[in-house]
C-alpha positions as CSV (number, residue, x, y, z in Angstrom):
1,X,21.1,-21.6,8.5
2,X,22.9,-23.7,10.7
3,X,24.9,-20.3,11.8
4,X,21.9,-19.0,12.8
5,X,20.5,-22.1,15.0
6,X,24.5,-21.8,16.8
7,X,24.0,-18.4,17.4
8,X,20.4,-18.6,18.8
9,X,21.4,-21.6,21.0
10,X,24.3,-19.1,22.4
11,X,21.8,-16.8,23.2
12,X,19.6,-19.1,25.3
13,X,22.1,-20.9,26.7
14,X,24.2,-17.8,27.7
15,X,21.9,-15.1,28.8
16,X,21.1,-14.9,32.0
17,X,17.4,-13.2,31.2
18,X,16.3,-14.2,27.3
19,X,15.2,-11.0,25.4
20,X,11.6,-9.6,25.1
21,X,9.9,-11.0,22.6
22,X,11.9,-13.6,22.1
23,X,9.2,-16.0,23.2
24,X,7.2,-15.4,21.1
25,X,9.4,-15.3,18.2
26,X,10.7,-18.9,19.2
27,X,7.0,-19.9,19.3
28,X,6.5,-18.5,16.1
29,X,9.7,-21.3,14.8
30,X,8.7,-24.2,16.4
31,X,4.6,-24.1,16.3
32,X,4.4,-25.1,12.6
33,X,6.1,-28.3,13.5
34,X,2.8,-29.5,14.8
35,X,1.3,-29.7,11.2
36,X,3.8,-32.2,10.6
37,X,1.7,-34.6,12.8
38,X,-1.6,-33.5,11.4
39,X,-0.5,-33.2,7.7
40,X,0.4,-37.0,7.9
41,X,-3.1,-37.7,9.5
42,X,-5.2,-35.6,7.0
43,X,-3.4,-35.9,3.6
44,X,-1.1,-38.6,3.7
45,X,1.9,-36.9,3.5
46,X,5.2,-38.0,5.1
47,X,6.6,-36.4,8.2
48,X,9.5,-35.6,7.0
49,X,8.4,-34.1,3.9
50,X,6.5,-31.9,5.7
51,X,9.7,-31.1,8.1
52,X,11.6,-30.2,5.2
53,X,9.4,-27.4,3.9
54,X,8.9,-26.2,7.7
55,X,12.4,-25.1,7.6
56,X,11.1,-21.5,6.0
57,X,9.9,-20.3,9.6
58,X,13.9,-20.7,10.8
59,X,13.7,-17.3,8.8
60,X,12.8,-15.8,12.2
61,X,16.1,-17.2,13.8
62,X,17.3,-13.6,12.4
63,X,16.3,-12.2,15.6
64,X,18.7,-14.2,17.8
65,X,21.5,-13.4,15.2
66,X,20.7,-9.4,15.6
67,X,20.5,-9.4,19.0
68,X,23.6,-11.7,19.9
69,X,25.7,-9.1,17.9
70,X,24.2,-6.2,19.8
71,X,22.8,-4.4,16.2
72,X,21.4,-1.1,17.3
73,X,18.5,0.4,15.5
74,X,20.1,3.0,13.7
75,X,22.7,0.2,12.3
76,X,19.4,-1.4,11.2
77,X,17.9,1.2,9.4
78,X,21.5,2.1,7.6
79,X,21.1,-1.1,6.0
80,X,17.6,-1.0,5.5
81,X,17.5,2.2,4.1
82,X,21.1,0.6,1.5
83,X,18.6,-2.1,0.8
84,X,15.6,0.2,-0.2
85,X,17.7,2.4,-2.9
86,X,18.7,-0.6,-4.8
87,X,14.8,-2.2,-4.5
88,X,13.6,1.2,-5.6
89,X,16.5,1.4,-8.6
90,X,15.4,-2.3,-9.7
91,X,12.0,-1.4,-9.7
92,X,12.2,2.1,-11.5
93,X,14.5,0.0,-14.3
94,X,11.9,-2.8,-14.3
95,X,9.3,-0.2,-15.3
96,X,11.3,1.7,-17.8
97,X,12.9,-1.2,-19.7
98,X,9.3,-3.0,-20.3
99,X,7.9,-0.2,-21.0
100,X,10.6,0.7,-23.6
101,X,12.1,-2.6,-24.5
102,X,10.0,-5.6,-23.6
103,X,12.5,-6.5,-20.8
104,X,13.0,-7.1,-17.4
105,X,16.8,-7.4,-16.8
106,X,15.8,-9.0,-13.7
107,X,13.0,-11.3,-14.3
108,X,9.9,-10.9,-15.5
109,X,7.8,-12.8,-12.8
110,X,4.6,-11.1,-12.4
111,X,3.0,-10.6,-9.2
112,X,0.3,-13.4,-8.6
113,X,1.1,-16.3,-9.7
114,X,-2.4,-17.0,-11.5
115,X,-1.7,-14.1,-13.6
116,X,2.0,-15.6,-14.5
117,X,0.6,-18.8,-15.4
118,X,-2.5,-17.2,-18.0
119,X,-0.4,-14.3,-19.3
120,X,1.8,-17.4,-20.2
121,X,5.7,-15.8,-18.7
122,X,3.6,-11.9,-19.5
123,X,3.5,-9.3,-16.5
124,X,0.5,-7.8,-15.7
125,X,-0.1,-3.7,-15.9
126,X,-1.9,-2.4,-13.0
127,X,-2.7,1.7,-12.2
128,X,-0.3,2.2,-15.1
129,X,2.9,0.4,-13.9
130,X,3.9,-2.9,-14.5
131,X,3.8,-5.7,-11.7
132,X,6.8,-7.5,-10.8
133,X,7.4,-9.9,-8.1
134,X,10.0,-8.0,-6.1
135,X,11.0,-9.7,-2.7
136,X,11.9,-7.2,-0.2
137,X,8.7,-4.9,0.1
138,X,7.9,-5.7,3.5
139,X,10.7,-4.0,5.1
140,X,10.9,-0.9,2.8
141,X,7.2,-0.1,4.0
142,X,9.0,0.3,7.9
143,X,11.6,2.0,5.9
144,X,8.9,4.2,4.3
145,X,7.0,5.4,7.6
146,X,10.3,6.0,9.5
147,X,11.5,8.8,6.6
148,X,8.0,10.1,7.3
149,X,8.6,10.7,10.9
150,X,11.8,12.0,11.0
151,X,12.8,15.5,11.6
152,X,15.0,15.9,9.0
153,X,13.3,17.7,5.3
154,X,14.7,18.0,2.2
155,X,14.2,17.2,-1.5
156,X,16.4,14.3,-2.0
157,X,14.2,12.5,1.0
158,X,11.3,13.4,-0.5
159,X,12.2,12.5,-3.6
160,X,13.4,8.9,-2.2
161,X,9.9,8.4,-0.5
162,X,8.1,8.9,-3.4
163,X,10.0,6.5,-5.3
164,X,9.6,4.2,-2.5
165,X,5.4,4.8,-2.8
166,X,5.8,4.2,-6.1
167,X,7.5,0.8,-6.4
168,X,5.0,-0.3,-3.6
169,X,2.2,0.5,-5.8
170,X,3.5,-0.8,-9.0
171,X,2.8,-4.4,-6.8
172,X,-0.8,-3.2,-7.7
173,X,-2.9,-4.4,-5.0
174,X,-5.7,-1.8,-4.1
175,X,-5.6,-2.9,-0.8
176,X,-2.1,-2.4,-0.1
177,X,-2.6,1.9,-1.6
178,X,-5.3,1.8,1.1
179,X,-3.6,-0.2,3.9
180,X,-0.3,2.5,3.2
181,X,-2.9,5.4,2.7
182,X,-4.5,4.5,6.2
183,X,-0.8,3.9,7.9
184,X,0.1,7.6,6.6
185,X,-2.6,8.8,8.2
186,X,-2.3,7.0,11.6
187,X,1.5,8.0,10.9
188,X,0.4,12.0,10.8
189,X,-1.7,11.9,13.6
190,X,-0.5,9.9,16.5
191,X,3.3,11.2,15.9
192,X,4.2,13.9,19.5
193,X,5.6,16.2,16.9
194,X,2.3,16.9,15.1
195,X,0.9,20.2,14.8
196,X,-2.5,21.4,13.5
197,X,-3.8,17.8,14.1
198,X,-7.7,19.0,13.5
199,X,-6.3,20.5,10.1
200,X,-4.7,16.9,9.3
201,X,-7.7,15.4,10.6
202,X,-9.9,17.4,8.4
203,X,-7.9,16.9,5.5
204,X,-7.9,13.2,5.8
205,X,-11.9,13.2,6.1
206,X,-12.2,15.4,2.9
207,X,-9.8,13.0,0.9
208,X,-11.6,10.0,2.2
209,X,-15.2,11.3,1.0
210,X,-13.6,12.2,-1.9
211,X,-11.9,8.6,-2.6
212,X,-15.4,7.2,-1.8
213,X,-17.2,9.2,-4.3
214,X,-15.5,8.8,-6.9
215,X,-13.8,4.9,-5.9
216,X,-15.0,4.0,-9.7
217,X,-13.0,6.3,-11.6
218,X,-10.3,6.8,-9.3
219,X,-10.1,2.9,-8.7
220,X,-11.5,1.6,-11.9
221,X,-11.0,3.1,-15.9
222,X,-8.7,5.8,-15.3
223,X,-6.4,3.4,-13.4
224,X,-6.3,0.9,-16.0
225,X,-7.3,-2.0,-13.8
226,X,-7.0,-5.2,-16.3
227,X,-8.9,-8.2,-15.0
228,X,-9.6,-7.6,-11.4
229,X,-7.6,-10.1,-9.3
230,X,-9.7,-9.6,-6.3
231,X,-12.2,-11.8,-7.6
232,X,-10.8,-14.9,-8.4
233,X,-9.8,-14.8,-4.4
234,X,-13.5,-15.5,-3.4
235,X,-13.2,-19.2,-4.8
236,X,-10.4,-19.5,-2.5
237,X,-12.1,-18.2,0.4
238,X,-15.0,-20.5,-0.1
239,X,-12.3,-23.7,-0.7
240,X,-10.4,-22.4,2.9
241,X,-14.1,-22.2,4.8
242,X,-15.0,-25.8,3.8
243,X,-11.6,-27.7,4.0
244,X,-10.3,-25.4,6.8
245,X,-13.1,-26.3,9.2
246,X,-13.9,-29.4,7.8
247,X,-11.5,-31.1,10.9
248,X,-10.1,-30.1,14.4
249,X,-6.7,-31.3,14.2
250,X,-6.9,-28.3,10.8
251,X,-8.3,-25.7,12.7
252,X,-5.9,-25.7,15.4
253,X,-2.5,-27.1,14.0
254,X,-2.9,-26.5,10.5
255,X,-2.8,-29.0,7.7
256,X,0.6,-28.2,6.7
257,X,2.5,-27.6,3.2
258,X,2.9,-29.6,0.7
259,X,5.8,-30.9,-0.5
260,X,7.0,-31.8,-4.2
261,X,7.4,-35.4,-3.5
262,X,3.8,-36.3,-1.9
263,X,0.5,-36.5,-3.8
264,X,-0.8,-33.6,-1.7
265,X,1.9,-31.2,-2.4
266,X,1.8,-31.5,-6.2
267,X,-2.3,-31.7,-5.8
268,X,-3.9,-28.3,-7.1
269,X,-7.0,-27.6,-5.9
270,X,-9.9,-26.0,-8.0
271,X,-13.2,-24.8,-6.4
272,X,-16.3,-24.5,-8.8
273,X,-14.2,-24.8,-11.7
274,X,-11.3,-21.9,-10.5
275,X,-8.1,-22.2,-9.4
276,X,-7.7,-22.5,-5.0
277,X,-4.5,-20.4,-4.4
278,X,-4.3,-19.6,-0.3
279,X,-1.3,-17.2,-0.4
280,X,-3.9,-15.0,-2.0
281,X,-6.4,-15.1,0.9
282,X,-3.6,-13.7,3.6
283,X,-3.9,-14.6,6.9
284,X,-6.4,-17.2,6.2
285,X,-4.3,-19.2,4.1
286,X,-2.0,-18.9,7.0
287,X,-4.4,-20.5,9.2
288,X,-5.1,-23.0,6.8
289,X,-1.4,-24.6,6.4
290,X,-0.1,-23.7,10.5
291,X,-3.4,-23.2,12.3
292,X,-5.1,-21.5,14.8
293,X,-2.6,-21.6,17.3
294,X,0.2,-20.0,15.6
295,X,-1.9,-17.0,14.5
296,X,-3.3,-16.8,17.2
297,X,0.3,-16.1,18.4
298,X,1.6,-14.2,15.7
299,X,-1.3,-11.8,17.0
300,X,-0.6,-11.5,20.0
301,X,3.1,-10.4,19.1
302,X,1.8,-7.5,17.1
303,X,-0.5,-6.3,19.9
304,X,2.4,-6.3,22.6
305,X,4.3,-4.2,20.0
306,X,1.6,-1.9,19.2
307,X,0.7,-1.3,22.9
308,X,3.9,-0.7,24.2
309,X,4.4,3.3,25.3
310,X,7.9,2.6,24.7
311,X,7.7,1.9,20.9
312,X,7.9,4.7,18.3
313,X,4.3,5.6,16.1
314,X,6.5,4.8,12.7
315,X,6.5,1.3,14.2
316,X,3.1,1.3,15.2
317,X,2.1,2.4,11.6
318,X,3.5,-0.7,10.0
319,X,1.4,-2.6,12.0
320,X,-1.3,-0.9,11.5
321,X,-0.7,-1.8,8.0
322,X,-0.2,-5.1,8.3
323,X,-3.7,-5.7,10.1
324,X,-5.4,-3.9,7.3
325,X,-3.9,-6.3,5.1
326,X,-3.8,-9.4,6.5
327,X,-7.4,-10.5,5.0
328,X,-5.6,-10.4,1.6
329,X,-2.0,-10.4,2.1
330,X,0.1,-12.4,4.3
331,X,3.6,-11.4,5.8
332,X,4.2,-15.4,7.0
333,X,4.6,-16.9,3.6
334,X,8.1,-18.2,2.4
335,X,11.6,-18.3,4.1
336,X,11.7,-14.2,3.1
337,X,8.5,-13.3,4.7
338,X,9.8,-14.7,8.2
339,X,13.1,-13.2,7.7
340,X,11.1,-9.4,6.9
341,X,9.2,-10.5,10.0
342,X,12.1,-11.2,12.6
343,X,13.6,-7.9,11.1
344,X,10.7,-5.7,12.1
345,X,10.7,-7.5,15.6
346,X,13.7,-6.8,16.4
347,X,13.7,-3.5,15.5
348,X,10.8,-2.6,17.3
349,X,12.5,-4.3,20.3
350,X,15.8,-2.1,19.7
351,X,13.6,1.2,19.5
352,X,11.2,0.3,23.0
353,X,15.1,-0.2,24.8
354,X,16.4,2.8,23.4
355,X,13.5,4.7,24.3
356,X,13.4,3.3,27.8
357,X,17.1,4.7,28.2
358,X,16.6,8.1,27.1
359,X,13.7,8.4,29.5
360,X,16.0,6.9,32.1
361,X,18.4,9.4,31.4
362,X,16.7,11.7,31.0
363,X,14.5,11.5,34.7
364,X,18.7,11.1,36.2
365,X,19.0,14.4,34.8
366,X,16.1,15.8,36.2
């Protein structure tokens, strides 16, 4: 980590005109550090307890580290794409050696940890797949909407995405299926190269009537749906409206995270007799520990993105996705999620300058 803080200092202190984006991005580091304050004022805990666990958003120092090296985009997606095959060939052996043997050779950990703590070490089956906690998702869903827009067909890329939709489901969240469902479509219909866009249009209306007619079967029995998750999340929400607003200093700077060593971080919280667990309540949760501010920022980031003429629709799509998930599912959570998150900025950053060049180019041409 402290690699990364050198490099990002070399960056600042050596570039003449800081990169796009990068503001935001540093804002994004150092706005959390404000719930140390208003963590020690609301529940007691030490300042530099809450420092300590702050240290997760340095994941987003990643930026600095890609651009001071000058990592072009397709660089990026080599890797990313080298990263995928072995996520997808964990979580295809994850599935076939539970189903057949009882074990995961690489953890059992289900996904949701109220679920890992009742099915006592157990992992959950969802849709027919089991649900393992699999880091690394975030970026294989760019991954997955950048194979979809690229020129290039064949079987063993088709192949690939569908393994890719598949280990993404097996996470078994309903609103993740719809979030990627939606993306697709957005995906299909905004890309240049599109033809027939009323046929794709019409297609997508027909599936969605469908899906809506028949949500409870498709969604319910034949999907094998055991003990709905969603609902233990509205105890949370109700916990998150009352203590969220319950104080200024917690709607804008956040209340912080706990830490192992203070009453508050080794505190858990039950609302009407359920468990409170904010990861599960996305970007409200997010609100609740770093505050108003920061999302508030974080937002703002994705809107520059999404707006930008410069920036491809496969990028766009993620972030389409991410806003239909962010009720539920947060990408700022844990050291991994910032790191996913300074990934995707940056590439998006390397695909508006490339684009900006070819069009350059291509007007000298002209």
């Amino acid at each position: 980590m402290a690699y990364f803080i050198i490099i990002w200092l070399k960056v600042i202190i050596s570039e003449p005109k800081t990169p796009k984006y990068s503001t935001n991005v540093l804002l994004l580091i150092f706005l959390p550090f404000l719930s140390i304050y208003s963590c020690y004022v609301l529940h007691g805990q030490s300042m530099e307890a809450t420092l300590i666990v702050s240290r997760m958003h340095l994941g987003w120092l990643i930026f600095f580290f890609l651009y001071y090296y000058k990592v072009s985009e397709t660089e990026m997606l080599k890797i990313i794409k080298k990263f995928a095959i072995v996520y997808v060939a964990i979580s295809v052996l994850q599935q076939l050696t539970y189903t057949g043997f009882g074990y995961a050779p690489f953890g059992s950990r289900t996904a949701g940890s109220t679920y890992a703590e009742e099915l006592l070490g157990g992992v959950e089956k969802r849709f027919g797949l089991w649900r393992f906690g699999i880091s690394g998702g975030a970026i294989v869903t760019v991954l997955l909407f950048t194979l979809l827009s690229e020129k290039h067909k064949g079987l063993n890329k088709n192949i690939f995405i569908v393994l890719i939709l598949i280990s993404l489901i097996s996470q078994g969240s309903r609103v993740l299926i719809f979030a990627i469902f939606a993306a697709i479509c957005y995906n299909y219909l905004f890309n240049k190269r599109i033809r027939y866009r009323g046929l794709y249009i019409s297609l997508i209306v027909i599936s969605m009537a469908i899906l809506y007619t028949y949500k409870d079967a498709i969604f319910g029995n034949l999907l094998d749906v055991q003990d709905d998750y969603e609902e233990g999340r509205s105890f949370s929400y109700a916990y998150y409206s009352h203590e969220y607003l319950s104080n200024w200093m917690s709607i804008l700077f956040g209340n912080g995270l706990g830490h192992k060593s203070s009453i508050y971080g080794n505190t858990i919280e039950y609302f009407e007799g359920k468990r409170v667990i904010l990861a599960d309540i996305g970007i409200l949760g997010t609100l609740y520990y770093w505050g108003a501010i920061y999302v508030f920022t974080y937002i703002v980031l994705l809107l520059r993105l999404f707006f930008s003429k410069w920036l491809a629709t496969s990028y766009k799509s993620y972030i389409v996705y991410i806003f239909l998930r962010l009720l539920v599912i947060t990408p700022l959570w844990e050291f991994a999620g910032m790191v996913e998150q300074g990934l995707f900025v940056y590439l998006c950053f390397a695909n508006i300058n490339k684009n900006k060049l070819a069009y350059g180019q291509k007007r000298n041409k002209i």
